[in-house]
C-alpha positions in Angstrom: -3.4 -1.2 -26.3 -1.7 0.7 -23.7 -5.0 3.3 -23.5 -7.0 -0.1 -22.7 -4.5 -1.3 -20.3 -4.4 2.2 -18.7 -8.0 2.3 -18.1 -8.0 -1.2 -17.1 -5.2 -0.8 -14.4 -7.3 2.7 -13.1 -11.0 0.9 -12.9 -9.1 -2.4 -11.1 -7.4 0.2 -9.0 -9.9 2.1 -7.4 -12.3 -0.9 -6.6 -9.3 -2.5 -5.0 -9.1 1.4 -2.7 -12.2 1.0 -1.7 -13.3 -2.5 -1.7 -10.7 -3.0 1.5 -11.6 -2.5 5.2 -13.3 1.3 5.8 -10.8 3.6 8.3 -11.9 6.3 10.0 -9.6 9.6 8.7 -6.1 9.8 8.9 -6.2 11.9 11.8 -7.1 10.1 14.7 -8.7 13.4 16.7 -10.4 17.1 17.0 -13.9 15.8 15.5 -16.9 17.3 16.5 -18.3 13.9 18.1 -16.8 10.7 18.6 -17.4 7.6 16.2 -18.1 4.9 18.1 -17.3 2.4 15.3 -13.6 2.9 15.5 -11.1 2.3 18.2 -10.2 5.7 20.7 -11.7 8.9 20.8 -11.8 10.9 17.9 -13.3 14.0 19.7 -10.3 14.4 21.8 -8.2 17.5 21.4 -4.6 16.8 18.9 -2.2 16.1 20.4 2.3 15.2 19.5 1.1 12.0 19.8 -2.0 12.1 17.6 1.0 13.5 14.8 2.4 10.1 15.3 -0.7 8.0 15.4 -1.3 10.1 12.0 2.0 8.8 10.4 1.9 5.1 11.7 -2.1 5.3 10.0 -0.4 6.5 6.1 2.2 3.7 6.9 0.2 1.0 7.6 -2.4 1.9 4.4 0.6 2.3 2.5 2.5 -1.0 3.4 -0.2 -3.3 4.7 -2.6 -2.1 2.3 -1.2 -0.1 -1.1 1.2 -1.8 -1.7 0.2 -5.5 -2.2 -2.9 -4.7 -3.6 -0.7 -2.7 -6.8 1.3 -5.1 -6.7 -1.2 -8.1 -7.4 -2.7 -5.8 -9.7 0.3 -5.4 -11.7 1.0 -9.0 -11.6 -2.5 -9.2 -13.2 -2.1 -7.0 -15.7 1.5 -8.6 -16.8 0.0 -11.9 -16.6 -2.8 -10.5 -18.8 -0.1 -9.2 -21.4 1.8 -12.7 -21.4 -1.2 -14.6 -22.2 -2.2 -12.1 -25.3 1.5 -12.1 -26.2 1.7 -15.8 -25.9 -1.4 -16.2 -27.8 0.4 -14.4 -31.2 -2.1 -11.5 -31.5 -1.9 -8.0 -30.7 2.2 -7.8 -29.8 3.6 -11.1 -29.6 6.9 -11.3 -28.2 7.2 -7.6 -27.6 4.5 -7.7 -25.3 5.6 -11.1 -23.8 9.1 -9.6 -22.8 6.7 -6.1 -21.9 5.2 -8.5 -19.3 8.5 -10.3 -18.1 9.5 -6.5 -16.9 6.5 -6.0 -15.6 7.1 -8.9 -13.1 10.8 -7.5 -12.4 9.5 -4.4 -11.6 6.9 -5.1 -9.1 9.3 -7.6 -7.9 12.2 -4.8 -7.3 9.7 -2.8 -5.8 8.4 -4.9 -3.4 11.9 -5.8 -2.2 12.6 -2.0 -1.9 9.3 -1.3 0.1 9.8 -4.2 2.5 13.2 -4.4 2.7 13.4 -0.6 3.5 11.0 -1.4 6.1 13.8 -3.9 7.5 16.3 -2.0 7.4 14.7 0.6 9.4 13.5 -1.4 11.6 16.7 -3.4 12.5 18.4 -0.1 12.9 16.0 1.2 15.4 16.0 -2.3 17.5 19.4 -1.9 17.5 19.9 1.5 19.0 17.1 0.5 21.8 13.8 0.8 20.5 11.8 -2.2 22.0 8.6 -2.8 20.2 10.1 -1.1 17.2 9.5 1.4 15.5 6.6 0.9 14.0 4.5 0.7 17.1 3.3 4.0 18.7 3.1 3.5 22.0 1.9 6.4 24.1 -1.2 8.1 26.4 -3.9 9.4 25.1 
């Protein structure tokens, strides 16, 4: 059962990866030729700035993106589990309370993303960072 799941959760995985919105690379510069499909100019020189342009592009996949999509996946996939647990084959109330952890876990994990997020960000309005800090603001 867990080999099945496993598979499941990889195949489910990687169609949500790629199914979302295409980005151009992670780093927004030194390409041979600019794309004119995505915002700036990619065939700039890097720069300090294009470091920080690189960052706030893994963040944003990795909240905005990464994160909710394994989350509803794992809510799936537990939801999947209660039902066949409910059901009274393959588990029953083992795999019922699997499934209730399940749900704690991507619920603890999604406070711990986002609320580290908050934190961060509260600290760094505090000490005088307008837009925040997750905003890169600066000349290209």
């Amino acid at each position: 059962m867990k080999k099945v799941l496993l598979k499941l959760f990889l195949v489910v995985f990687v169609i949500f990866l790629f199914a979302g919105p295409v980005y151009a690379g992670i780093v927004p510069c030194g390409l041979s030729q600019d794309d004119p499909d995505q915002p700036g100019d990619q065939a700039v020189p890097c720069t300090l700035c294009h470091f920080f342009l690189m960052l706030d592009n893994v963040f944003d996949f990795t909240v905005k993106i990464l994160a909710p999509s394994a989350a509803a996946l794992m809510i799936a996939i537990g939801g999947a589990m209660y039902v066949i647990g409910g059901s009274g084959q393959m588990g029953g109330p083992d795999l019922i309370n699997q499934a209730k952890k399940l749900f704690i876990a991507v619920a603890i994990g999604l406070v711990i993303v986002y609320g580290a997020w908050a934190l961060v960000n509260l600290f760094m309005l505090l000490i005088g960072f307008s837009p925040g800090w997750s905003v890169v603001n600066c000349s290209l």
